[in-house]
Structure formats: structure tokens, C-alpha cells
N, C-alpha and C positions, 0 to 999 in steps of 0.2 A: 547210364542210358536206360530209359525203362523202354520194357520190350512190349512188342505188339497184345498179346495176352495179357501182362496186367494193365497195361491201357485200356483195355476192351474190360473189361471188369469194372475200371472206376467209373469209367464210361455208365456203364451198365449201373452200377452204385448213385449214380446221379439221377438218371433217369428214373429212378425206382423212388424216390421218396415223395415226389409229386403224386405217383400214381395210389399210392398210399393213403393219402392223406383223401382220396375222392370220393375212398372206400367207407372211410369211417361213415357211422351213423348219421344221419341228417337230422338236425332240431335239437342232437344231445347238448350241444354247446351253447345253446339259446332257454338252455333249460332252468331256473333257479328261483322265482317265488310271485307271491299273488297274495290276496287277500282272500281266505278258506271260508270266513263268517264276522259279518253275517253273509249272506249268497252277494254277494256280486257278480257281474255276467260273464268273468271266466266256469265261475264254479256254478252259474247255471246252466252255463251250456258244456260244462265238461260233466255233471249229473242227466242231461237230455233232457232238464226242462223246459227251455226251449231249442229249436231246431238250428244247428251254427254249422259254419263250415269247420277249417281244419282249427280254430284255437278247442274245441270238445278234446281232442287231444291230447294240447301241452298249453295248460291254461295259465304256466308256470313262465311262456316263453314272449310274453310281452314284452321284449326289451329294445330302448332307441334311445337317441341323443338327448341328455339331460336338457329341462328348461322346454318340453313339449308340453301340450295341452289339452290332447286327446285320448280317447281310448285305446286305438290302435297301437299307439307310439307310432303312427305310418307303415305301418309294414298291410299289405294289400289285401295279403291270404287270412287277415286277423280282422278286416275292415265292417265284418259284422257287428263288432263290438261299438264302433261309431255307430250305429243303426238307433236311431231313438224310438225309430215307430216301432221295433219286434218288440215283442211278450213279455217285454224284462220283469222279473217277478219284484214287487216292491215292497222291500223290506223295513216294517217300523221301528220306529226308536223314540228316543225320549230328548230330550234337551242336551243331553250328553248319551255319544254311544260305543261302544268298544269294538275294536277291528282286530281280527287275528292272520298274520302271517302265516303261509307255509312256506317252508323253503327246500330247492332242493339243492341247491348247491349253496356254497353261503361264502358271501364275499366283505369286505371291509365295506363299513356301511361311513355316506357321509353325514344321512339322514333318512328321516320318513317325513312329505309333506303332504297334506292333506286341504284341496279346494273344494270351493262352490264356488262354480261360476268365477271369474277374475278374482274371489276372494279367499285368502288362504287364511282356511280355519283353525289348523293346527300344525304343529313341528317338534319334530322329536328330534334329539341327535343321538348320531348313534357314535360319537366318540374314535371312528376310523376302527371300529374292532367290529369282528365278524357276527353277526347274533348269535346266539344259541341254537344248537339243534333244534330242540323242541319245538322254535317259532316264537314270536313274542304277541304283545298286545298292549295297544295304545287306547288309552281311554281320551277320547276328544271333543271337547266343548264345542256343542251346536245351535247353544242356545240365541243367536244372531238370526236363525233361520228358523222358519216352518211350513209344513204342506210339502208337498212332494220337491224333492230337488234329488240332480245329480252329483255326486262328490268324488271324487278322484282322485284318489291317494298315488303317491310317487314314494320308491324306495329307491334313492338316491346311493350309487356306488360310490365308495370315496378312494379308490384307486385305479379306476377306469371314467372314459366322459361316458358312460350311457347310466340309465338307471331304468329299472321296472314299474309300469302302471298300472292301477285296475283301477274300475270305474264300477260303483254302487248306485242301486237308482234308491234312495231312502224316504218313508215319508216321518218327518219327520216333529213330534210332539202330538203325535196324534189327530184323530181326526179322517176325514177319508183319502185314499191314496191318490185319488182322481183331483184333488184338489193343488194347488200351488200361491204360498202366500210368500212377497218378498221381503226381505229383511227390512225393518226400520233404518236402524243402525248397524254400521260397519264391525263386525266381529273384531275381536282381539287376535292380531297375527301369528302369535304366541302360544301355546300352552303348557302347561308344567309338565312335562317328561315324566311316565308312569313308572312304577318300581315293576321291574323284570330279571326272574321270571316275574307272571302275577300269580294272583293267591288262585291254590289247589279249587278245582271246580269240576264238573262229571266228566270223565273221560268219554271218548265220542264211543259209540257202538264200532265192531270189528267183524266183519262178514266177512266168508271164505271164499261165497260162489253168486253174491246178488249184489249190484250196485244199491245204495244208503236212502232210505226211503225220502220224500221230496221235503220232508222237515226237519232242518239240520237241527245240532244238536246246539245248548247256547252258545259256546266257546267249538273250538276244535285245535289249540295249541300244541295240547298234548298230542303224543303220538305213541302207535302202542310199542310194547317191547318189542326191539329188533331181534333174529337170531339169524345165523346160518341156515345156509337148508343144504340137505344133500341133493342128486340131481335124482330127477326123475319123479320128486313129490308133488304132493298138491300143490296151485300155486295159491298165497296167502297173505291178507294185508299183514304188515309189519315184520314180513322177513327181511333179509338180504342177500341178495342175490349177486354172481360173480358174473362175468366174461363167461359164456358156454356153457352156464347149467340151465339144465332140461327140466323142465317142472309142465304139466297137464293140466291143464282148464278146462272144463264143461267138455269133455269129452277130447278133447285136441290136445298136441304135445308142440311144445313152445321150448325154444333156446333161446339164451340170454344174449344180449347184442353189448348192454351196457351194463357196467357195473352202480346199483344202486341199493335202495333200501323202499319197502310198499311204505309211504308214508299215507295214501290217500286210497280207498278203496275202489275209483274211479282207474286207477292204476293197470287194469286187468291186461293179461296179453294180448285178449283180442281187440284193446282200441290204442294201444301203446306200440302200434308199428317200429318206431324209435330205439324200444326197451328190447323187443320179442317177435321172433321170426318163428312163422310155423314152420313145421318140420313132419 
């Protein structure tokens, strides 16, 4: 017969792992990748070129039910990203142009596709295996299109139904950005799968205490050396960081919420609510 007291314990044991779970950090679990470069309009508005609500953030958390079509993936508080009127900076390219991944969490991929408009310009597969750390990069044929369009690439999860979006405003084959000219002919659905990693190219700049000036770098695959930090340092791109260490930014002292790695210098504690509690 079990008695009053350890009833009231299991009791108690039960009731406690709900309350747990409410605790943890908000957004970490939504957290895991984007397209870094060229700028698409997470990584514009998580740099503050232009002005965005909460995706500045966590540009990394655009994630919804595979087979969407938009930039949001539907989620409300991201819905800036469908906004075609704001500032989005238009980035040019050539007939073919290369897109780089960041990731922060890295899952079994089923693939990467890549649209204009109802027409899918490119497809990668990624073989049900995780990418690499480092991020990858897909070289993809655009030659179908030119003059300003939208393209919007999908990292398709191949062990869960959702997958991650972003959206690039590109102009594309040159010429002026204010322009838009529509395809003749229907692109090729297909394109040949890039070798990754890709070939050595300049690694991005690494700043301790100023977000990345408004001219990214060509590529951003790479990522710098990670190390440990003890508590109480400066905080710094491409450390890593545990559960509870204390690290000080621009005058302020900051503890760790989630265990991670500074892969992006946008990263800082004081816009990563998520990562870093002041203290």
C-alpha cells in the first residue's frame, strides 16, 4: 500500500515537468538556418538595414509546413518579411548565382529548392544527412530570368514535415534594379548539385564589439574558430558558450540562457533576448 507522503511527492513529480518545460527559453527551438549571402531579408533586417519587427532577432527561425510559398512560412510576428513595399536592398547577380547557408542547428536535410515566382529554378538534394557545420553553398542557374525578381529558397527537413524559408529580392543579369523583365522560356527544374564543402574563398571579417558594415562579404560559409570562453570575458564572435556563463558587452554583464556557438556577429547579447539575460 503506498502511503500518503509518497503519494504526494509523485503527485508533486508530475505536476513539475509541465511547469518546466514553460520555463525554457522562447524562439531556441525555432532556431536553425537562413540564407547569410548574398543579404536576403532575414539578414537585412537582422544587420538593421532595414527597419523589421521581431525576425532582426532570430533570422534563422523561419520555420512551417513544407510545400508553402511565402516568406513568412505564416508565422504573424515574421510577416514583415511578406512586405514587398519596405526597403529590401536588391542584391545583383549574373545568370547564375551562389547562396550561402547558416545554420544553427543542423537537421537531416531532404533538400534545398529554390523559386521564381511558381517556377522552381533549382534543387539540391541533400541525401537525409545533416550539412556541415561550416554551412554550404549552391551554385544556381538563373539564366530563365532577368531584371529585378523575388526567389525563395526552401531548406526542406527530411526527418520532420516543416522546412525553413528565405526570400531574396535579386536583380538579376544586370541592368537597373528598378527594372523587371519576364522570362521567355520556362527554366530547367533541375540543376546539378554543387560539390560541398565549395572551394576556400575570404573568410568574413570577425568583430568583438560593432555589428558588420552594410557590405557583406562575397561568400560567409565559413565561420570563425570556435573556443570555449571562461565566465566573465568579453563576449565575442565565434566563441562558445554554455548554460550560465557570464560574459560583458559594451559595458553590460550578460548570462547564458542557451547553449551555442557566435556563428554570426549580429549575434550580440543585447539583441539575442533568447541566448542572453542581463544581469
Amino acid at each position: 500500500m503506498v502511503s500518503s507522503t509518497r503519494l504526494s511527492i509523485a503527485m508533486a513529480s508530475i505536476g513539475l515537468t509541465p511547469f518546466l518545460i514553460t520555463i525554457l527559453p522562447p524562439a531556441v527551438a525555432n532556431a536553425h538556418g537562413y540564407i547569410s549571402s548574398p543579404l536576403g531579408r532575414q539578414a537585412q533586417c537582422a544587420q538593421r538595414l532595414v527597419s523589421c519587427g521581431d525576425i532582426q532577432y532570430e533570422p534563422q527561425s523561419v520555420e512551417g509546413p513544407k510545400g508553402l510559398r511565402n516568406c513568412s512560412a505564416n508565422i504573424a510576428r515574421f510577416a514583415d518579411l511578406d512586405d514587398d513595399s519596405k526597403g529590401w536592398k536588391v542584391q545583383s547577380v549574373g545568370s547564375t548565382a551562389t547562396f550561402s547557408w547558416t545554420f544553427t542547428a543542423l537537421h537531416r536535410t531532404l533538400n534545398w529548392e529554390y523559386y521564381i515566382g511558381g517556377t522552381r529554378v533549382g534543387v539540391v538534394d541533400g541525401n537525409n544527412q545533416p550539412p556541415p557545420d561550416g554551412g554550404v553553398t549552391h551554385t544556381i542557374d538563373l539564366s530563365g530570368f532577368t531584371g529585378r525578381q523575388k526567389l525563395l529558397a526552401i531548406w526542406n527537413i527530411g526527418d520532420t514535415a516543416n522546412a525553413f524559408y528565405s526570400c531574396l529580392d535579386l536583380q538579376i543579369g544586370g541592368g537597373s534594379p528598378g527594372t523587371t523583365t519576364p522570362p521567355t522560356t520556362a527554366p530547367t527544374t533541375t540543376t546539378p548539385q554543387v560539390t560541398t564543402p565549395p572551394p576556400t574563398t575570404t573568410k568574413p571579417p570577425v568583430t568583438t564589439s560593432a555589428p558588420p558594415t552594410t557590405t557583406p562579404p562575397t561568400t560567409t560559409h565559413h565561420h570563425p574558430t570556435t573556443t570555449d570562453q571562461p565566465a566573465g570575458t568579453e563576449w565575442k564572435v565565434g566563441a562558445r558558450y554554455s548554460v550560465g556563463d557570464v560574459v560583458t558587452y559594451q559595458g553590460g554583464r550578460y548570462r547564458c540562457l542557451q547553449a551555442h556557438t557566435v556563428y554570426d556577429p549580429n549575434w550580440m547579447p543585447a539583441a539575442t533576448p533568447a541566448l542572453w539575460q542581463r544581469i
